[in-house]
One Martini backbone bead per residue (centre of mass of N, CA, C, O) as a GRO file, in nm:
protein
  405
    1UNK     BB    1   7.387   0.856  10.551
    2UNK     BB    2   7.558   0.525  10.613
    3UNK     BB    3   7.882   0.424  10.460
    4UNK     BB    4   8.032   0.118  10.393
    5UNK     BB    5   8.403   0.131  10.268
    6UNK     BB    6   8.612   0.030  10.023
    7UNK     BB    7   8.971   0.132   9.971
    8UNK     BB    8   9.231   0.256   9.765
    9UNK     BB    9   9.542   0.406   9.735
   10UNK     BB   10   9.790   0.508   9.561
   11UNK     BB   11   9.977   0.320   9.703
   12UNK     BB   12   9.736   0.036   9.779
   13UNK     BB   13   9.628   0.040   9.996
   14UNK     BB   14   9.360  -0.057  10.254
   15UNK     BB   15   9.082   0.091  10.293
   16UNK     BB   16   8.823   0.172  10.558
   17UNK     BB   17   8.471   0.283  10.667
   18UNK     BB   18   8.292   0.537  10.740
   19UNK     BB   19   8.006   0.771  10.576
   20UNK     BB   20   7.863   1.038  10.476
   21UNK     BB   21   7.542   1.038  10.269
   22UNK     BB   22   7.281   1.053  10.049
   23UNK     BB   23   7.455   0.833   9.849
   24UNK     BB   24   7.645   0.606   9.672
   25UNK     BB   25   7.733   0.799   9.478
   26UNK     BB   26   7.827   1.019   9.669
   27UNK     BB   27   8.042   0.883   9.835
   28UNK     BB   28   8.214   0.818   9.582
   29UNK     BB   29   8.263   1.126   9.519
   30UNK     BB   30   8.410   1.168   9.756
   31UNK     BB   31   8.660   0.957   9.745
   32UNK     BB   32   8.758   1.026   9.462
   33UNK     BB   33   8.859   1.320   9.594
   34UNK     BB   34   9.067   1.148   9.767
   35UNK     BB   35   9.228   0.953   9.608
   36UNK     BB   36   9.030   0.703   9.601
   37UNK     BB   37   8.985   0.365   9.512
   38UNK     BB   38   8.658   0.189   9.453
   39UNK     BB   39   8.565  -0.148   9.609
   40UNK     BB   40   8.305  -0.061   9.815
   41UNK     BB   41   7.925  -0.023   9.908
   42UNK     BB   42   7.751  -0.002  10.220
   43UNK     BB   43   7.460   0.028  10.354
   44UNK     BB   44   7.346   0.091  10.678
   45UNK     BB   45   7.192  -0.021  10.905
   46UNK     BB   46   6.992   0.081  11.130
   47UNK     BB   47   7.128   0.088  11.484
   48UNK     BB   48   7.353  -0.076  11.280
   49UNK     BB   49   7.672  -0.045  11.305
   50UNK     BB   50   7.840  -0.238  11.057
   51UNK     BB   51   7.617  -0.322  10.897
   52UNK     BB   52   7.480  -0.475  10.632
   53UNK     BB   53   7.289  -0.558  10.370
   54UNK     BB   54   7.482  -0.751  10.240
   55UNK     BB   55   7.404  -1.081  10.172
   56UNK     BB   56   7.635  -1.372  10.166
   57UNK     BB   57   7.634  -1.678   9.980
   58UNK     BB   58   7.755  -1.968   9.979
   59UNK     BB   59   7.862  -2.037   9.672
   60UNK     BB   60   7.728  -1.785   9.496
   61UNK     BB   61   7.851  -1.476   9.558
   62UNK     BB   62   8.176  -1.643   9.517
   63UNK     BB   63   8.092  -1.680   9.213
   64UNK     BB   64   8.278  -1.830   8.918
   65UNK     BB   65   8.221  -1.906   8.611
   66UNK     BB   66   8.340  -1.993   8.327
   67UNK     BB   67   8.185  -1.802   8.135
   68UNK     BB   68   8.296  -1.554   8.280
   69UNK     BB   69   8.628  -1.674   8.182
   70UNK     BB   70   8.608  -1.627   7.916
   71UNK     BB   71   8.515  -1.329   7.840
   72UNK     BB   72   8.708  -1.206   7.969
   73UNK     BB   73   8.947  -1.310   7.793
   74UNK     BB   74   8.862  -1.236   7.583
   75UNK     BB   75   8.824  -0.931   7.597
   76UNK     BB   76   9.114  -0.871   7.709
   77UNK     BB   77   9.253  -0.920   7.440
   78UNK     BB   78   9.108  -0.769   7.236
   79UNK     BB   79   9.209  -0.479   7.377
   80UNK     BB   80   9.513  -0.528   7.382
   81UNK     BB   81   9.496  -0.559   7.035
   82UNK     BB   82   9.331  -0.235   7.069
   83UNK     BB   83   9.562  -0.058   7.250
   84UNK     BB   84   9.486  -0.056   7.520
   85UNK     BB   85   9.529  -0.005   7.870
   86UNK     BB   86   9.515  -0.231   8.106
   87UNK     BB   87   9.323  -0.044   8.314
   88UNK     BB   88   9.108   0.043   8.108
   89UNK     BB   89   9.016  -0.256   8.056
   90UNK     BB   90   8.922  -0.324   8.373
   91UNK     BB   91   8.709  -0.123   8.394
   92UNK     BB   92   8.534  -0.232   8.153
   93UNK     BB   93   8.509  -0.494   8.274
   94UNK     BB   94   8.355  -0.403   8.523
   95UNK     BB   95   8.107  -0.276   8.394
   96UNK     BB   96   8.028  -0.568   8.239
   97UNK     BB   97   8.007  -0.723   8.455
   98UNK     BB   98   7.750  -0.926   8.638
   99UNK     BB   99   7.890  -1.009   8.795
  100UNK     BB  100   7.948  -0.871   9.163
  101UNK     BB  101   8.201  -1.007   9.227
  102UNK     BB  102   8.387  -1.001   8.994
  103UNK     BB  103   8.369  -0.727   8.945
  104UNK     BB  104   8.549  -0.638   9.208
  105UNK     BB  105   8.777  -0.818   9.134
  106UNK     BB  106   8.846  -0.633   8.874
  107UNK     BB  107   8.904  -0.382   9.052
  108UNK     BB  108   9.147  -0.466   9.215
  109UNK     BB  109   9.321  -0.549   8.942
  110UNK     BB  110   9.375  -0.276   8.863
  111UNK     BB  111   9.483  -0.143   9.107
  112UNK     BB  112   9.732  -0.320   9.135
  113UNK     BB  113   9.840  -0.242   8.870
  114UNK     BB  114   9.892   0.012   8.895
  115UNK     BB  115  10.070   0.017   9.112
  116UNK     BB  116  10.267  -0.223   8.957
  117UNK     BB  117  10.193  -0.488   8.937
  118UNK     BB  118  10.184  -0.802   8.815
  119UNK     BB  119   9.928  -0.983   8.666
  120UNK     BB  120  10.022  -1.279   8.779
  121UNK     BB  121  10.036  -1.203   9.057
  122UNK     BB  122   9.754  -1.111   9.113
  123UNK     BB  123   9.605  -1.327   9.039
  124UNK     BB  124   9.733  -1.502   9.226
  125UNK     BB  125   9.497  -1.400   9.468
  126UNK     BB  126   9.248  -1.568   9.328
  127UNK     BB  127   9.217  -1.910   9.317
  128UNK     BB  128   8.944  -1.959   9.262
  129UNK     BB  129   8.936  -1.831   8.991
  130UNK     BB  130   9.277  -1.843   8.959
  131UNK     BB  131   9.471  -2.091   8.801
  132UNK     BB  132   9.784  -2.217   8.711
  133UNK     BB  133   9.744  -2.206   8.475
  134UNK     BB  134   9.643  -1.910   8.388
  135UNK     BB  135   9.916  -1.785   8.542
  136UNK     BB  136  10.116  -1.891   8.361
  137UNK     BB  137   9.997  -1.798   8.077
  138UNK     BB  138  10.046  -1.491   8.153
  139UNK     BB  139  10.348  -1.515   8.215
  140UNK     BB  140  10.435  -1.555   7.965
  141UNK     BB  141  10.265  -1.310   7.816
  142UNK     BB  142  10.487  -1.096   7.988
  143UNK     BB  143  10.765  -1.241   7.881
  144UNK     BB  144  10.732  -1.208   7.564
  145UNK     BB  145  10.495  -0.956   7.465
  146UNK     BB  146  10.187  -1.117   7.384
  147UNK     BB  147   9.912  -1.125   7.599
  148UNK     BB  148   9.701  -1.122   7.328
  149UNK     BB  149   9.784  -1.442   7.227
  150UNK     BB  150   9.771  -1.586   7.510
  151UNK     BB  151   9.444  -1.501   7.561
  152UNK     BB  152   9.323  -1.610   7.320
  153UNK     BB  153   9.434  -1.917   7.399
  154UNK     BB  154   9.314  -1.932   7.635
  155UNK     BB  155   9.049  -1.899   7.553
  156UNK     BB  156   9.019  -2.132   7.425
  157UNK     BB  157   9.069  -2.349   7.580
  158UNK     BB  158   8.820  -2.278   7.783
  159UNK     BB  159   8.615  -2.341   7.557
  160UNK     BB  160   8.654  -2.633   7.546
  161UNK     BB  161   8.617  -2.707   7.832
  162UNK     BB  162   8.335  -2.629   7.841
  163UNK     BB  163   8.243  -2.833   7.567
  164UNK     BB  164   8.293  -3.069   7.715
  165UNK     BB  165   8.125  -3.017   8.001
  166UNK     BB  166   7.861  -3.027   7.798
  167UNK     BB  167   7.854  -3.336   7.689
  168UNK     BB  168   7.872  -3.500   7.931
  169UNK     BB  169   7.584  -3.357   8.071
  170UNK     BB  170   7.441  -3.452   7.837
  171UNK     BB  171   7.487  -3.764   7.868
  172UNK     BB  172   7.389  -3.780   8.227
  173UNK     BB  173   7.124  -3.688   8.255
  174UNK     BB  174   6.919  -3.892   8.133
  175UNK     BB  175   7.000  -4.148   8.355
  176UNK     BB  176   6.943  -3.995   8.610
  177UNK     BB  177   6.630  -3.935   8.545
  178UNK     BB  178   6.550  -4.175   8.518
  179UNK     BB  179   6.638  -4.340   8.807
  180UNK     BB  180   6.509  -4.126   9.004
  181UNK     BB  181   6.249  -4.189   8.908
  182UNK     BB  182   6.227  -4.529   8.936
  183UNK     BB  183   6.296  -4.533   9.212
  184UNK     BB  184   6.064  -4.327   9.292
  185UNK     BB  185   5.856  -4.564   9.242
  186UNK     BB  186   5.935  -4.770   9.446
  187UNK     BB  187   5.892  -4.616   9.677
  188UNK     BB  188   5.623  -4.524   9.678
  189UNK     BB  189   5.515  -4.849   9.664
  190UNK     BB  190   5.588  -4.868   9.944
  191UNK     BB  191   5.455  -4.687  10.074
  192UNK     BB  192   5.147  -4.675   9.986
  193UNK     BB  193   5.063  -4.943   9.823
  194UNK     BB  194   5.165  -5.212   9.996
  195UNK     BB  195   5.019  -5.165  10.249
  196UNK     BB  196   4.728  -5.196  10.153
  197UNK     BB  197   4.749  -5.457  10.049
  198UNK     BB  198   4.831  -5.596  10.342
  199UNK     BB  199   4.556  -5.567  10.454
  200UNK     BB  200   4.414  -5.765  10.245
  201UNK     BB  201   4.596  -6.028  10.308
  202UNK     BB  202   4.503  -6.014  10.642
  203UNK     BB  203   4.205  -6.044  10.626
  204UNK     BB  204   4.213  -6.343  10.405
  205UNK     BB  205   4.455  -6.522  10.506
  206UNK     BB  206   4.729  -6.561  10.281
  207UNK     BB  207   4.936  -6.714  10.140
  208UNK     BB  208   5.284  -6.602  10.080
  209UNK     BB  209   5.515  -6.558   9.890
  210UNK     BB  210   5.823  -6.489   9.954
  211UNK     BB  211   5.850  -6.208   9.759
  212UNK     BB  212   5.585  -6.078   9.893
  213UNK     BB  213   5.766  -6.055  10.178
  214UNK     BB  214   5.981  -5.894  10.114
  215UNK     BB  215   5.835  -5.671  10.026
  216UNK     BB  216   5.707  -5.589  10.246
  217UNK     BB  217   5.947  -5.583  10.456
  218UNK     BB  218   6.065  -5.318  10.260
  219UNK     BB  219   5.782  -5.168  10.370
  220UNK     BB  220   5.837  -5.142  10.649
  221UNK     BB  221   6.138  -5.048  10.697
  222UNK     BB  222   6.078  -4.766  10.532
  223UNK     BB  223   5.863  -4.682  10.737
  224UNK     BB  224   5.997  -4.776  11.017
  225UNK     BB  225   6.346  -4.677  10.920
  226UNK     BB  226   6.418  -4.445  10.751
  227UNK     BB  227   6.641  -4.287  10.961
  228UNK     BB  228   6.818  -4.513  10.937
  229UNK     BB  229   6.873  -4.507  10.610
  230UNK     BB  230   6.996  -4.250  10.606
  231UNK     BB  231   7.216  -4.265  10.820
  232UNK     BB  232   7.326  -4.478  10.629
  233UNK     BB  233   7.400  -4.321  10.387
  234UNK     BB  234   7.557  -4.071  10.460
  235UNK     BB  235   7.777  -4.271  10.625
  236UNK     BB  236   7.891  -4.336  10.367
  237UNK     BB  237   7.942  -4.102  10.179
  238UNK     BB  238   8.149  -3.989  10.421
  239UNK     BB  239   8.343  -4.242  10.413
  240UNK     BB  240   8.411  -4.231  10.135
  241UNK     BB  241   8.506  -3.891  10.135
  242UNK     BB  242   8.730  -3.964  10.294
  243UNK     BB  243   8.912  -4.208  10.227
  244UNK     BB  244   8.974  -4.076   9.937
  245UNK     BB  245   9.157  -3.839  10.054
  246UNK     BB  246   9.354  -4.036  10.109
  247UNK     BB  247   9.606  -4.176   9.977
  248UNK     BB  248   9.535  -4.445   9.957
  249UNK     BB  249   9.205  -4.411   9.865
  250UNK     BB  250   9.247  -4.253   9.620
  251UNK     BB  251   9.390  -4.448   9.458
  252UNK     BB  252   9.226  -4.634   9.466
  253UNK     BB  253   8.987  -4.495   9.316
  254UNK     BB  254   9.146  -4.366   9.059
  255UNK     BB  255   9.195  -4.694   8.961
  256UNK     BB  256   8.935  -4.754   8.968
  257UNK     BB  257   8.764  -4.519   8.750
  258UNK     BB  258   8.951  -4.675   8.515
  259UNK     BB  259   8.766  -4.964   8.542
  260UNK     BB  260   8.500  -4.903   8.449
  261UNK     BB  261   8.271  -4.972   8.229
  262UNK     BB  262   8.258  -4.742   8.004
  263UNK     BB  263   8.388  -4.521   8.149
  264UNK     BB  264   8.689  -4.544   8.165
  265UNK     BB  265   8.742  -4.458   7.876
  266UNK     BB  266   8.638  -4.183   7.904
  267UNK     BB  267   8.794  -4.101   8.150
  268UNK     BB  268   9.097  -4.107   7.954
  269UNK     BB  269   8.979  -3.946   7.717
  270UNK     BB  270   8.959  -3.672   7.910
  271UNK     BB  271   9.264  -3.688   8.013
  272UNK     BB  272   9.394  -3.662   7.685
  273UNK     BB  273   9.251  -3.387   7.633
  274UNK     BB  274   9.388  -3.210   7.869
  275UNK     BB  275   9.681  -3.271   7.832
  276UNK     BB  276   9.718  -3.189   7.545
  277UNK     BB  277   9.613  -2.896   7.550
  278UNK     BB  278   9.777  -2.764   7.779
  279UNK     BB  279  10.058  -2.844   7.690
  280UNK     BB  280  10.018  -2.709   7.380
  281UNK     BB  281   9.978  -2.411   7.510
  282UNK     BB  282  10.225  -2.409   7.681
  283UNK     BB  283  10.418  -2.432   7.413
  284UNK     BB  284  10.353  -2.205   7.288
  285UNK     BB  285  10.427  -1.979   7.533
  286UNK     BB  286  10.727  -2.081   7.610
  287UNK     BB  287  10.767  -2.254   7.850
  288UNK     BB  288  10.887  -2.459   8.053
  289UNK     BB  289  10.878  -2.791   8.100
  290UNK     BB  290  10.849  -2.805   8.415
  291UNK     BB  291  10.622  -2.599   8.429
  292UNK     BB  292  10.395  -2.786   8.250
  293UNK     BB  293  10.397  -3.056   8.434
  294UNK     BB  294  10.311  -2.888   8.659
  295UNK     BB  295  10.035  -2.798   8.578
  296UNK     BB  296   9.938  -3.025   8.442
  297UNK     BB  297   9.898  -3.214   8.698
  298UNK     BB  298   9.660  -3.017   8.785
  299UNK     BB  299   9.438  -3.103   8.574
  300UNK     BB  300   9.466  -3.375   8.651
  301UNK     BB  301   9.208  -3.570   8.864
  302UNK     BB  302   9.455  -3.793   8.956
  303UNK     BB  303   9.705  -3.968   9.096
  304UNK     BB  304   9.795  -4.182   8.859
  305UNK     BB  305   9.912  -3.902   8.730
  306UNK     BB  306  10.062  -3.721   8.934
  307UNK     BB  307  10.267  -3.903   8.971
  308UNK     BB  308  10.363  -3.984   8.677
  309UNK     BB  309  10.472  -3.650   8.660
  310UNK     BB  310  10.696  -3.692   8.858
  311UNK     BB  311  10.848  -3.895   8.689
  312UNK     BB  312  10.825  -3.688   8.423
  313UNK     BB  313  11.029  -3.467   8.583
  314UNK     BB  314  11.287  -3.606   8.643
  315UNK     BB  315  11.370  -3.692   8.406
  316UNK     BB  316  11.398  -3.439   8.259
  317UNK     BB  317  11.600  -3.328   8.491
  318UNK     BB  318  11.804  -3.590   8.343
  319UNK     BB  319  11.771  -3.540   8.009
  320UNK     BB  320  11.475  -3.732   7.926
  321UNK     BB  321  11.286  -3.714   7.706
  322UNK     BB  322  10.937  -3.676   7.686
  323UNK     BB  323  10.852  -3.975   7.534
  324UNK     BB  324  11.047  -4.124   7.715
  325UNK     BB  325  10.888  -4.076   7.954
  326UNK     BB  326  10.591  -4.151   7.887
  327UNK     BB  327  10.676  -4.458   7.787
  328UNK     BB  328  10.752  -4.541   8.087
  329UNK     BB  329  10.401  -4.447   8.142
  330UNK     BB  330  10.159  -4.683   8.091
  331UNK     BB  331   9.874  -4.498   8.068
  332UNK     BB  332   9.981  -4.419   7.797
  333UNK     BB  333   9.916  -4.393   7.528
  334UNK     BB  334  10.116  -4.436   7.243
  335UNK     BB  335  10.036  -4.214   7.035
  336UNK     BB  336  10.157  -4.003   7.237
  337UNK     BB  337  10.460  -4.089   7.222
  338UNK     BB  338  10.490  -4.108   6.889
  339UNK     BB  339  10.376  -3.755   6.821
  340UNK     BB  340  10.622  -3.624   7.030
  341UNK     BB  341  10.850  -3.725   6.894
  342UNK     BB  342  10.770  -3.591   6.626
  343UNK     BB  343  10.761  -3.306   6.756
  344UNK     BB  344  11.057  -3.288   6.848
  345UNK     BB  345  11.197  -3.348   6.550
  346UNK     BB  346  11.020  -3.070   6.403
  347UNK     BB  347  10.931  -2.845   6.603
  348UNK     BB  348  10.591  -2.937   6.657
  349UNK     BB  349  10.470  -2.962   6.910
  350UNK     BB  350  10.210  -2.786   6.972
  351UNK     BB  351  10.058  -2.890   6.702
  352UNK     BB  352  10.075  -3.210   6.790
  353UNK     BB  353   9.932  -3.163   7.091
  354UNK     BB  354   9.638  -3.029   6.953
  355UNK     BB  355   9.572  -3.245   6.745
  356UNK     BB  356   9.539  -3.457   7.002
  357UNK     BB  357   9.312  -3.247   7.116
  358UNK     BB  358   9.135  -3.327   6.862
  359UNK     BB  359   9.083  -3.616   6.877
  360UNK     BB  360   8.983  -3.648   7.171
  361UNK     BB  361   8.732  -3.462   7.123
  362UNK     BB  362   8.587  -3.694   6.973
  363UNK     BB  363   8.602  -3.920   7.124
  364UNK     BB  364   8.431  -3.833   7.325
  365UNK     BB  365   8.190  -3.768   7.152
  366UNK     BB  366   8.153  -4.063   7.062
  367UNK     BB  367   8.184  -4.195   7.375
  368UNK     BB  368   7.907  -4.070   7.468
  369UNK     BB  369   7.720  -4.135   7.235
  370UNK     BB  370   7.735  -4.443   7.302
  371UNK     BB  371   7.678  -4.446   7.605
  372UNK     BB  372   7.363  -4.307   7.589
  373UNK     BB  373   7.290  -4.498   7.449
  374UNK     BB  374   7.360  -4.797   7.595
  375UNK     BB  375   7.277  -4.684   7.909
  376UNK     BB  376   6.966  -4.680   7.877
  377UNK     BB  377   6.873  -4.975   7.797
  378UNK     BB  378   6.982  -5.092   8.096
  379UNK     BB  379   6.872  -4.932   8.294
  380UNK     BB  380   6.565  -4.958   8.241
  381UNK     BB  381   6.586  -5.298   8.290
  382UNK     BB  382   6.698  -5.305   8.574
  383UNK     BB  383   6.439  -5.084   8.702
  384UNK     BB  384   6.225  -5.260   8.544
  385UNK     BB  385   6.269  -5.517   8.717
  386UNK     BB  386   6.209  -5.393   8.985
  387UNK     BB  387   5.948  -5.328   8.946
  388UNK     BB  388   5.814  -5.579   8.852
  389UNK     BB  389   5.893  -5.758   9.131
  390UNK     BB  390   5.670  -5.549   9.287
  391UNK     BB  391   5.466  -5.593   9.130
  392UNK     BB  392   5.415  -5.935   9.087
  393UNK     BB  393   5.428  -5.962   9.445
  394UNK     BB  394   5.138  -5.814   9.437
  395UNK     BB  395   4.958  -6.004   9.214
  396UNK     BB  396   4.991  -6.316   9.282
  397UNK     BB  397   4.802  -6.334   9.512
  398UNK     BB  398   4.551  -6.224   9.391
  399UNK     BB  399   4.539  -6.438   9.165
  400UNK     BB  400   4.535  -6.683   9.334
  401UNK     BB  401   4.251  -6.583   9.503
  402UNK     BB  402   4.089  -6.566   9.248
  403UNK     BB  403   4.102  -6.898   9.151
  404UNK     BB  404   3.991  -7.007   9.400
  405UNK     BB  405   3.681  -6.852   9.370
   0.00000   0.00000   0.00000
């Protein structure tokens, strides 16, 4: 049988190629006997050379989930503060780890490393699973010689992160399956219910009110124009999502976003304990200030932030201090500036900035947790008055109908 195989030599170059062979162990130990690191083994189709069995799906073949990049971190510290050799480390790791995607992933970063490249050129080279904030906090644990201490933290980071993106799922999936529900259920009765009705109304030759026209009116058209009706709902949700994409556009949605009742307070504080903790972590790694600032600006998804960071980035660059920077930048709390200024002058800044994000990690939690107890009984109100609105449009006429006889 022919399997087409991916492999680098001991140079590092990355050869591919077609081998012939019994299954795909016997392969791999062909190849292996050649001096080449395998990172990749396909069995031919028959008739069809070059074609493989493999089939990549997207966004799912080549997706690496926060989870599967937290054990990762989390066992690559433990490791290496267990004197493994960085090569051995990423061996085991590329064995234990069940994405098959990420697994292959970690089998070149072994390759690349053994060549003689540094960790974080390396991780470079993979942006959709190593952003900017993870390659710079290896870097600076590279030239401190301190490694795993510093993915000790970055593992803790990404556990918090992941931890904050749980419990807004779980905020917000209660209101959205409501929602789903009520709306699904107004739309079958326009669909199946109303129109029944209608054919009563007309045999019976009755006056109908205003608003039982209106619902029938709905019902005809959501049955003979539903795909007007979706063709203009997708041409909104795409001319949306270009607009926002636009330098004017997007700022404007971003200073929206924040401007949202009941949102946008969560969604300030969820973007102030992003900054605080990533900051903090950059501060105990070591860092330059200018590059924490630019990191920290990537993890913040807002204009109104990104901005803010590049004018308190020129600040710094002109020697002004940290606090003076942010209290010039009206977006943050001021509790931000004046525990950053008593961080600066105890020379505590990262033990200062982790605990203003674990304060504001709480208050996540908790304005999480009275937005899902608050808007749960609003939603029901406003939707559950849509659905009697046309249940009343309908009962009425019959009503009427009744007391006439």
């Amino acid at each position: 049988m022919q399997y087409t195989y991916s492999a680098k030599n001991q140079e590092g170059q990355r050869l591919t190629g077609v081998i012939e062979a019994g299954s795909e162990v016997e392969a791999a130990k062909i190849l292996k006997n050649h001096q080449l690191f395998v990172l990749e083994i396909k069995k031919e189709k028959a008739g069809l050379p070059g074609m493989s069995h493999s089939l990549k799906i997207p966004f799912l073949s080549d997706r690496v989930s926060l989870k599967d990049k937290i054990i990762f971190t989390q066992q690559l510290a433990m490791m290496i503060k267990a004197g493994l050799p960085l090569v051995e480390a990423f061996r085991a790791l590329e064995e234990q780890t069940e994405n098959k995607y990420f697994s292959k992933t970690i089998a070149e970063i072994a390759s690349e490393v053994k060549g003689g490249r540094a960790l974080s050129e390396t991780l470079a080279k993979f942006p959709k699973i190593f952003n900017q904030l993870y390659i710079s906090i290896v870097r600076s644990g590279e030239k401190s010689g301190k490694l795993d201490e510093v993915l000790e933290r970055l593992a803790d980071q990404l556990q918090k992160d992941y931890d904050l993106i749980a419990k807004i799922k779980a905020a917000v999936t209660y209101p959205i399956v409501v929602i789903v529900a009520l709306v699904g259920i107004v739309i079958l009765m326009l669909i199946f219910v109303v129109p029944q009705l209608k054919s009563i109304f007309q045999d019976l030759g009755a006056e109908l009110p205003l608003t039982t026209r209106i619902v029938l009116g709905a019902s005809d058209a959501i049955r003979n124009y539903w795909y007007i009706f979706l063709v203009v709902i997708l041409g909104l949700i795409f001319s949306l999502r270009y607009w926002a994409r636009t330098a004017t556009g997007g700022l404007i949605w971003d200073n929206f976003k924040l401007k949202i009742p009941l949102i946008g307070p969560l969604t300030r504080k969820i973007y102030m304990t992003r900054f605080t903790r990533t900051m903090g972590t950059l501060v105990a790694s070591g860092l330059p200030m200018l590059d924490i600032i630019e990191t920290v600006s990537g993890v913040i998804n807002n204009r109104l932030y990104q901005e803010a960071f590049k004018r308190i980035s020129k600040d710094i660059e002109n020697g002004v201090p940290l606090s003076s920077a942010l209290d010039k930048q009206k977006i943050f709390p001021p509790m931000i500036y004046h525990l950053v200024a008593i961080g600066e002058k105890s020379g505590k800044l990262d033990f200062v900035l982790l605990s203003m994000a674990n304060f504001f990690d709480k208050e996540v939690e908790t304005t999480t947790a009275n937005l899902a107890t608050l808007v749960e009984p609003i939603l029901i109100i406003i939707i559950g008055t849509g659905v009697g609105f046309v249940v009343a449009s309908v009962i009425m006429p019959i009503y009427s109908l009744v007391n006439a006889i």
